[in-house]
SEGU-315738 format. One record per residue: residue in three letters; x, y, z of N, C-alpha, C in turn. Coordinates in steps of 0.001 Angstrom, whole numbers, plus 500000, padded with zeros to 6 digits. Last residue first. Layout:
<sites>
AlaXYZXYZXYZ ...
</sites>
This chain:
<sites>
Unk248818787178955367249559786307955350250403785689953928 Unk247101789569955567246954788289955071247763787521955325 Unk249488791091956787248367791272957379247658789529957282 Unk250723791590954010251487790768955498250264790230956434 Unk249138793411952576249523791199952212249992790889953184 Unk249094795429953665247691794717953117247900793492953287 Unk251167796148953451250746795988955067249835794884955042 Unk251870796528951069252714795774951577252075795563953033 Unk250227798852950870249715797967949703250512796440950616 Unk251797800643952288250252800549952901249380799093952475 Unk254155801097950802253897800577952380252647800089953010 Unk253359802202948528253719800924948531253790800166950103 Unk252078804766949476251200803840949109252175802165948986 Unk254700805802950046253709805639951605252209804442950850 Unk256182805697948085256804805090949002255157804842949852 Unk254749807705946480255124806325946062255426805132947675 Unk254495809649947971253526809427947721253404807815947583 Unk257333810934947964256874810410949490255399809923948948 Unk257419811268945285258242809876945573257835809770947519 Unk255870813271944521255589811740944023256382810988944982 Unk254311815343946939255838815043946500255569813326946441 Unk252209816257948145252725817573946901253929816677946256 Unk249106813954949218250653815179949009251113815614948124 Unk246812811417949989247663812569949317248487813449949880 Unk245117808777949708245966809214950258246345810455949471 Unk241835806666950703242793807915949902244134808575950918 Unk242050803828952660242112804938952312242798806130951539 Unk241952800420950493242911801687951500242132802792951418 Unk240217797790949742240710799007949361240819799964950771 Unk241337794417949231241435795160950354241307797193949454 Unk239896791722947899240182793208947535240097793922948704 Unk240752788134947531240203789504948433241145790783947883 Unk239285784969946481240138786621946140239532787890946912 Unk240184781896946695239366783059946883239807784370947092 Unk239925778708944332240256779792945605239339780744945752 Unk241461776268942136239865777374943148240633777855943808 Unk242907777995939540243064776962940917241362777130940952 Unk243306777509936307242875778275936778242520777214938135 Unk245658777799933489245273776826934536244299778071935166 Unk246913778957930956246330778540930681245125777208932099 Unk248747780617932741247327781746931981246459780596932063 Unk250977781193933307250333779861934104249013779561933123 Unk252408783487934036252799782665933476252236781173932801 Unk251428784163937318252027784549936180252581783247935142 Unk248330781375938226249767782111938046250289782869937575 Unk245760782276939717245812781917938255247362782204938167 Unk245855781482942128244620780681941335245086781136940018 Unk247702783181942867247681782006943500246383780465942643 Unk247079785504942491248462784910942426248418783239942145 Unk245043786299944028244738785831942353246056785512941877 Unk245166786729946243244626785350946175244980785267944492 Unk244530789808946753245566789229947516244323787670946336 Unk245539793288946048245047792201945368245631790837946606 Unk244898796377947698245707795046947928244829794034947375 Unk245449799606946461244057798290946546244936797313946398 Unk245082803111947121246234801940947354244867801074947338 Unk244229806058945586243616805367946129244600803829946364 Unk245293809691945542246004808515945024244946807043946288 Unk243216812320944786243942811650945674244334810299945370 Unk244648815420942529243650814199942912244539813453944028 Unk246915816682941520245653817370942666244744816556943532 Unk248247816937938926246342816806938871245909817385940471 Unk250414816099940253249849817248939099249122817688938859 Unk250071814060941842250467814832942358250362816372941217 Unk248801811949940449248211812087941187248855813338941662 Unk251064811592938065249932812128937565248880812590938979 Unk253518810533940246253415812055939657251996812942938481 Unk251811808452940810252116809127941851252638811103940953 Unk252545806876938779251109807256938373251339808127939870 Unk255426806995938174254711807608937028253337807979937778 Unk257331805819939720256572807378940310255550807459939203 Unk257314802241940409257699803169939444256617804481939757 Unk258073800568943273257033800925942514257353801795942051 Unk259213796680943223259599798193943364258420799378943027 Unk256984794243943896258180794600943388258186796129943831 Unk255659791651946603255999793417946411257188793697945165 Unk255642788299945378256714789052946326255838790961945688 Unk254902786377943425253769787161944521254103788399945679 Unk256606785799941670256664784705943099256003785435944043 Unk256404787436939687256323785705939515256145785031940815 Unk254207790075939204255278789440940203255045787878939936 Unk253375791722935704253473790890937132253968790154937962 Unk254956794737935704254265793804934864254401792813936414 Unk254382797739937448255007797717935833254527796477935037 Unk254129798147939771255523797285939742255667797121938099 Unk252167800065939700253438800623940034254307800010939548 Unk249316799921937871250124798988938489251602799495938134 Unk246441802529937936248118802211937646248531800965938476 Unk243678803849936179244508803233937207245774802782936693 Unk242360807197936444242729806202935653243415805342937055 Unk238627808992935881240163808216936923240944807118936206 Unk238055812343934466237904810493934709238951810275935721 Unk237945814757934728237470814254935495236747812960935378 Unk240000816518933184238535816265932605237788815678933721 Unk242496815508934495241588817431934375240454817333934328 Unk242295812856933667242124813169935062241601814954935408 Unk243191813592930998241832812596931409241529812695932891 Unk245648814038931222244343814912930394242882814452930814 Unk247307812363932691246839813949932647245748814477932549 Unk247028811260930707246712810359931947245861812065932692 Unk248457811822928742246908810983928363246135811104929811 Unk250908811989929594250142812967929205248939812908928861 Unk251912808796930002251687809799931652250512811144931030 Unk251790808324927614250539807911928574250552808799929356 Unk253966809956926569252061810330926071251319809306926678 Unk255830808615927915255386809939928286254260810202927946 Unk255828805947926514255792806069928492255265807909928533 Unk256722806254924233255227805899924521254844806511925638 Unk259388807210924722258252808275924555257294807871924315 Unk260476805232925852260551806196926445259742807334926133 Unk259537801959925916259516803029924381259407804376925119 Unk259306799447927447260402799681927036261035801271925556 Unk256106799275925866256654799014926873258345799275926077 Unk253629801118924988254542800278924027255832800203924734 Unk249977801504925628251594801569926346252860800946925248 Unk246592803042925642248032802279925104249426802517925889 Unk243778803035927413245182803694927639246504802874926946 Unk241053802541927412241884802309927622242896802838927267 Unk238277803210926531239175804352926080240444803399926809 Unk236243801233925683236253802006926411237082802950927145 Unk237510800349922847235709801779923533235866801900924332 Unk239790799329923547239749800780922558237536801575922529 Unk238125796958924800238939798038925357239361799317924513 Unk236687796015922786236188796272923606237384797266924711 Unk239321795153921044238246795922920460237073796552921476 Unk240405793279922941240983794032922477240309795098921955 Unk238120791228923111238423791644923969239292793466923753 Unk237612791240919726236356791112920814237258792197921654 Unk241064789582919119239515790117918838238622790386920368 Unk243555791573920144242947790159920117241410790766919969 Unk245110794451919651244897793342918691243537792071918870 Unk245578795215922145244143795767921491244298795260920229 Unk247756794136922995246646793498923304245103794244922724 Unk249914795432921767249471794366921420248234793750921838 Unk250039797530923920249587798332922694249102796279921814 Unk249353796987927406250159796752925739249152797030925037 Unk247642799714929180247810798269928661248628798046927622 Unk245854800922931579247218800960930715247304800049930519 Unk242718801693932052243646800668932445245022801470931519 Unk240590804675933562241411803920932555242613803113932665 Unk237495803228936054238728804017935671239897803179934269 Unk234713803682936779235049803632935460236761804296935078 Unk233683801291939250234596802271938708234943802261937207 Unk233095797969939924231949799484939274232661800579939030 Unk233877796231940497234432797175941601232802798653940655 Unk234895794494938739234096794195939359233744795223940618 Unk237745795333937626236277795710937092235094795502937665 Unk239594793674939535238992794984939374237823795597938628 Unk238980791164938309238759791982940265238345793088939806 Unk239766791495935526238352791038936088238136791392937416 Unk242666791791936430241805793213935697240205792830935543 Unk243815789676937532243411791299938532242525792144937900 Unk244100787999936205243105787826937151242681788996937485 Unk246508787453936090245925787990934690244398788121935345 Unk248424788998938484248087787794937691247008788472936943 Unk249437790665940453250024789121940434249593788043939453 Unk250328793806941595249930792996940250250497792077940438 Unk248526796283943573249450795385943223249448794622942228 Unk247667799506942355247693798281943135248819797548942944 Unk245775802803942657247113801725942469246883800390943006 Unk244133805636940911244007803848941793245612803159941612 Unk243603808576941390244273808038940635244493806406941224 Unk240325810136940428241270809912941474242198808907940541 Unk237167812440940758238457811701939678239716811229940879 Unk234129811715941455235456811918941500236703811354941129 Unk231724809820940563231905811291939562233622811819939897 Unk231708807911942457231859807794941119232550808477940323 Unk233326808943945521232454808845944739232427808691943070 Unk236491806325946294235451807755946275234443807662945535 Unk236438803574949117235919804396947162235301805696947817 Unk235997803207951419236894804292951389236674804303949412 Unk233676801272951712233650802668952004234631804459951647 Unk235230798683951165234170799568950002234063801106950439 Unk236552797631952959236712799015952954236687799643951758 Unk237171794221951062237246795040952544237445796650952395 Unk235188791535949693235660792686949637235887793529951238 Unk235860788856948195235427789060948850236300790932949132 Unk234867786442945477235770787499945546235215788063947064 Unk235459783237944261234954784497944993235558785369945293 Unk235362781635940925235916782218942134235039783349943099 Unk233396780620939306234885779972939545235145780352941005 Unk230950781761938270231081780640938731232541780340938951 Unk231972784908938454231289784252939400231091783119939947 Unk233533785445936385234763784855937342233563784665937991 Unk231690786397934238232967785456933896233601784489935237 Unk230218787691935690229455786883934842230795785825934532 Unk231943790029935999230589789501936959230751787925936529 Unk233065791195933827233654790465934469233209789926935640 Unk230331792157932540231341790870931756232126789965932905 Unk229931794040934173228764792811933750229252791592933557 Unk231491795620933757231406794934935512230433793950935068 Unk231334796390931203232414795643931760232717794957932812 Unk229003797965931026229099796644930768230517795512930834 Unk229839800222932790229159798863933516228763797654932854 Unk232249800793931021232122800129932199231229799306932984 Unk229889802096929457231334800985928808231503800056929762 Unk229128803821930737228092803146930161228482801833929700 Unk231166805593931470230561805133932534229332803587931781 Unk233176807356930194232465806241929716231316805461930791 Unk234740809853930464234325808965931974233985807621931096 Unk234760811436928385235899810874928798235645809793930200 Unk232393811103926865233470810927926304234485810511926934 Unk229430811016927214230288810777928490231528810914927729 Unk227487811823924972227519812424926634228498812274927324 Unk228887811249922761228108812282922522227601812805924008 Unk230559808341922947230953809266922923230602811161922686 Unk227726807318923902228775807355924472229629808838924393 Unk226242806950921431225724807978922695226685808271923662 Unk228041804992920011228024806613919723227217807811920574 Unk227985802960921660229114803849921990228474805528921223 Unk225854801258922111226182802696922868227152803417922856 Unk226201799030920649225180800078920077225465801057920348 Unk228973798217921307228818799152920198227819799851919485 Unk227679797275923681229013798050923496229058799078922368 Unk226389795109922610225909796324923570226426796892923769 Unk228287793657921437227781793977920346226669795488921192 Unk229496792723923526230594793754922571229440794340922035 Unk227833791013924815228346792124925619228695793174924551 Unk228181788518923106226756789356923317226502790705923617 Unk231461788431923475230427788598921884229138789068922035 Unk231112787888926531231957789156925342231205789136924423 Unk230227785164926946229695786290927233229778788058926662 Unk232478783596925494231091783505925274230108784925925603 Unk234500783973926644234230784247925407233105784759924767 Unk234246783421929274234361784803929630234703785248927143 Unk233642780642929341233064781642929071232799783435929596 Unk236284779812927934234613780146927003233828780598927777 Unk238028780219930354237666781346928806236616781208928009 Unk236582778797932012236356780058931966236609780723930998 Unk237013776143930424235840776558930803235716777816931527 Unk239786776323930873238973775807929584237880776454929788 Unk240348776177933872241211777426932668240162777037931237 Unk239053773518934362238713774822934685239336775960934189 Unk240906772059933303239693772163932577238657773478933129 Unk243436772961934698243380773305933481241875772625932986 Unk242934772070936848242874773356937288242736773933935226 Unk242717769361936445241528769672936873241700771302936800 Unk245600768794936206244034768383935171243401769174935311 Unk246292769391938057246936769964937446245833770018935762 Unk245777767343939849245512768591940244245668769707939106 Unk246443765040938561245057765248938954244689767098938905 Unk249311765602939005248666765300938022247249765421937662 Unk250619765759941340250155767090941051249274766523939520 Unk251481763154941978250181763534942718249672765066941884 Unk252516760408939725252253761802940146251340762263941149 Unk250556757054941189251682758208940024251703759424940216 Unk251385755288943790250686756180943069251536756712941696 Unk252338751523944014252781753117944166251301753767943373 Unk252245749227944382250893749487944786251286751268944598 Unk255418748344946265253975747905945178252803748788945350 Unk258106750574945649256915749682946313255993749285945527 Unk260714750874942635259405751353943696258417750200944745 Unk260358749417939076261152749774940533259866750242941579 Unk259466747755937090259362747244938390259735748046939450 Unk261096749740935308259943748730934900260283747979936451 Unk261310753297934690262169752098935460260728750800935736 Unk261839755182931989261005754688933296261237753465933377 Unk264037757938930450263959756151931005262999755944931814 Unk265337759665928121264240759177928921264404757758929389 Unk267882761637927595267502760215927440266440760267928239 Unk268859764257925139268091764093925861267752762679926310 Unk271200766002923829270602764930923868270170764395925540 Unk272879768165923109272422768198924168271635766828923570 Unk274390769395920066274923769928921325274140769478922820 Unk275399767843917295274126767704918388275163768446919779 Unk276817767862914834276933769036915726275780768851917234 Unk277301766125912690275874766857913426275946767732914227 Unk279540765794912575279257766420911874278006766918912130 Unk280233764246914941280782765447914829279901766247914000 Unk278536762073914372278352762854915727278887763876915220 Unk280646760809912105278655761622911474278386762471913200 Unk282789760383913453282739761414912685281555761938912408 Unk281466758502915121281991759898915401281828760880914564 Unk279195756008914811280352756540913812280588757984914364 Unk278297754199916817279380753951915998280193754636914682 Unk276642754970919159277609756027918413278433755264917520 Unk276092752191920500275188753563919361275776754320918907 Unk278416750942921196277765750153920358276288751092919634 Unk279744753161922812280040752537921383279277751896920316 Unk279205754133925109278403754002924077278683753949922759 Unk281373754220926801280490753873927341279179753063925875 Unk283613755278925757283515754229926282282665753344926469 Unk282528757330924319283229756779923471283363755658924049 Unk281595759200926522281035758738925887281342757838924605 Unk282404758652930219282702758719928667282070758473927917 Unk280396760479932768281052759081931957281508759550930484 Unk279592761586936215280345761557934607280231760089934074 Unk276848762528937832278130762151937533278286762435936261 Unk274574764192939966275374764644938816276458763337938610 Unk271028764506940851272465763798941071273633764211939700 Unk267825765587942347268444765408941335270368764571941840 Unk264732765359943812266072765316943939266980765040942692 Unk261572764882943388262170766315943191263650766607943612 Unk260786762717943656261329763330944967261909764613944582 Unk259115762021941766258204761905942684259609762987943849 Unk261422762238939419259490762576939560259274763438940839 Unk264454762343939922263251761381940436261970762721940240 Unk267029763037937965266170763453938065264820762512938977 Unk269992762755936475269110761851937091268487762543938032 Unk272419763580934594272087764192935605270199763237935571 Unk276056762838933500274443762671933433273895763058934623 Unk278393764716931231277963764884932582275902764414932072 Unk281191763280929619279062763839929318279096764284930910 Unk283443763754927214282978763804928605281523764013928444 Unk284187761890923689283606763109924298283520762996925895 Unk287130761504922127286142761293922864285374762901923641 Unk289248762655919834288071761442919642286909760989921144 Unk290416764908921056289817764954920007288626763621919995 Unk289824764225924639290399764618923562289312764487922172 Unk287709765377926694288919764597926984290458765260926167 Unk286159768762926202286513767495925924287498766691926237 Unk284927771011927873286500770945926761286479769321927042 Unk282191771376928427282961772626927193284021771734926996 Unk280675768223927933281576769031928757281935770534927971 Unk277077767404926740278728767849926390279006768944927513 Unk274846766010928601274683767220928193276615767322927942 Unk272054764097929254273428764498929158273830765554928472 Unk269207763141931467269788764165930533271380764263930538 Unk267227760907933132268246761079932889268478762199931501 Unk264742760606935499264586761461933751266394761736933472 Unk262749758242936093264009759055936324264275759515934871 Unk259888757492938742260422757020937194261335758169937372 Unk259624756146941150259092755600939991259561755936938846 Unk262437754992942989262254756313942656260766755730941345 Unk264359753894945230262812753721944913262090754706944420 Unk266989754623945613266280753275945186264666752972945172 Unk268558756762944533267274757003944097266698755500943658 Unk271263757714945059270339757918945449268759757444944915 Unk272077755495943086272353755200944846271216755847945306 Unk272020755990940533270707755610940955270637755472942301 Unk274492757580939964273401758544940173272099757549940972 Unk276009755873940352276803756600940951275135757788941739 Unk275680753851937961275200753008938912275742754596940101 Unk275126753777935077274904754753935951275091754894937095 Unk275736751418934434276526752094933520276110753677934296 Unk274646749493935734276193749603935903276448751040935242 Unk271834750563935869272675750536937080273831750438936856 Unk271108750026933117271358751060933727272027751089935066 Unk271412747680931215271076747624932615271908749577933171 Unk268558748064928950269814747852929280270358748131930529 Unk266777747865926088266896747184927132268446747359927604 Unk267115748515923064266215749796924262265870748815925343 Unk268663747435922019269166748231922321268125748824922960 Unk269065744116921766268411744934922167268374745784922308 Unk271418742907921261270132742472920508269068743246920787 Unk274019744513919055273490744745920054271321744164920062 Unk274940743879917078275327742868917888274963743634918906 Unk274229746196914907273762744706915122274190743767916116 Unk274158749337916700275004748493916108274248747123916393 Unk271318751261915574272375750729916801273155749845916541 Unk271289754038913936270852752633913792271628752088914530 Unk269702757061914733271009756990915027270544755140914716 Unk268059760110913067267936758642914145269798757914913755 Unk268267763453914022268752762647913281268237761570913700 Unk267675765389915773268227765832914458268476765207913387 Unk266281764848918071265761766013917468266232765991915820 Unk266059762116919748267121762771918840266405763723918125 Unk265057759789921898265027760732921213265896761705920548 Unk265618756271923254266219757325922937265717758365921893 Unk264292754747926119264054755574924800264921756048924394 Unk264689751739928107265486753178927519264935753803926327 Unk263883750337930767263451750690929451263430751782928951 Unk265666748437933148265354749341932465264904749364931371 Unk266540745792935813266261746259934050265383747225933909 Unk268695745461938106267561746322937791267541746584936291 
</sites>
């Protein structure tokens, strides 16, 4: 089985010794032959070596190679020497030493292996396609902002001269925005609209958090309640600048006394008779799992008086990943909203909304 070997080097190029006539032809099977057993019909194999901590001896090095298949998502571990093995590229140690390269990387795709007629990747397509769709919603959830902002800022100063702390005027150009953005992509489908309280009543909203997705759901809801958000994100143009109108709520995560003048923001704004909202688990779940839920917005609901509202995000995990920002799936997004809940004691508050939020997704599946 002949192979076609790249070799990449971050730090240096390495000139192969002349009596080698080929050096990016070579039969990989002997010199691997432990890792390819598994993997006789693999299309292509991503071999990586990587230094032992304690070395043979001074002049040689141990590698451990690890062989990787594409298509089977199985991996393999052996050894080899590297002084034995690869003399005829390493011919000078000492310059290895002196480089200090701690990980080198080999690529190889295997020239004939596999059945005839193989496919390539399958997530490839899929993976295209979810990212030209990530393309085409930020322009135009871009696009639409800039027209939006600038109606934003005729009204703010009537804004802040009738509604100061509700904004109500902010918001519905925010249900506009996020209308208009996620309509052509996704659907959203809704359960127990009924249990929203009325506009004018102040209440405190919780949910779950799985993705960058949720804060378009939610806006789409017509409520003018205040988000909490990194203090960094009222940096990015437009978007960022459109949330400081409509009073959003700074946070400077990990900053024990940011954390308090929100909870006291939160306060203040709920006396007055806005609503703010809270994601309990803090930032978003990588694997869609329930995280823990922090008392903060359960002890503003329990101070205030107001009733704490539970809203099961379910699908937007799943179409737009944590982490993922730049892809967007199809799918379809359901907003389960709970009935109000209330009591005198955050942590039976916490607990009974995280149970209710956790019923939501089992339910779904």
């Amino acid at each position: 089985m002949q192979v076609s070997l790249q070799f990449k080097f971050s730090h240096f190029n390495i000139n192969p010794s002349p009596s080698l006539q080929n050096p990016c032809e070579m039969d990989l099977k002997c010199l691997f032959a432990p890792s390819l057993r598994q993997f006789p019909a693999c299309h292509g194999i991503q071999v990586c070596c990587f230094p032992l901590k304690q070395p043979a001896d001074r002049y040689s090095k141990t590698h451990r190679i690890m062989c990787t298949s594409r298509r089977h998502a199985r991996s393999t571990w052996s050894s080899f020497d590297l002084k034995k093995n690869f003399t005829r590229i390493y011919s000078d140690l000492n310059f290895y030493r002196r480089a200090k390269l701690s990980r080198h990387v080999v690529r190889s795709e295997l020239a004939g292996a596999g059945s005839a007629g193989a496919s390539s990747y399958p997530l490839s397509e899929i993976q295209l396609g979810s990212r030209i769709r990530g393309m085409c919603f930020y322009a135009v959830t871009a696009f639409t902002a800039i027209f939006l902002f600038v109606l934003m800022l005729v009204e703010h100063p009537f804004v802040l001269l009738f509604d100061r702390y509700r904004r109500k005027a902010h918001y519905l150009v925010a249900k506009i925005w996020a209308s208009l953005t996620v309509a052509p992509f996704i659907k959203i489908e809704f359960e127990g609209l009924k249990n929203l309280p009325p506009p004018n009543t102040p209440a405190v909203y919780v949910s779950n958090h799985q993705s960058f997705l949720d804060i378009y759901t939610l806006l789409t809801l017509g409520r003018s309640f205040k988000f909490i958000s990194k203090t960094t994100i009222f940096l990015f143009p437009i978007i960022g600048w459109a949330m400081f109108l409509m009073g959003v709520i700074p946070l400077k995560r990990m900053d024990s006394r940011s954390q308090l003048d929100c909870l006291k923001q939160c306060i203040a704004l709920v006396k007055k008779g806005a609503s703010v909202f809270f994601f309990p688990e803090g930032t978003r779940s990588k694997d869609g799992k329930l995280g823990a839920f922090k008392k903060g917005a359960f002890s503003v609901a329990v101070k205030t008086g107001v009733p704490v509202v539970p809203i099961t995000l379910i699908g937007t995990g799943k179409i737009m990943p944590a982490g993922m920002e730049g892809q967007l799936n199809p799918g379809t997004v359901k907003v389960i909203i709970h009935q109000p809940i209330e009591g005198d004691s955050p942590d039976a508050l916490c607990s009974q909304a995280r149970d209710i939020i956790a019923d939501g997704l089992f339910r779904q599946g």
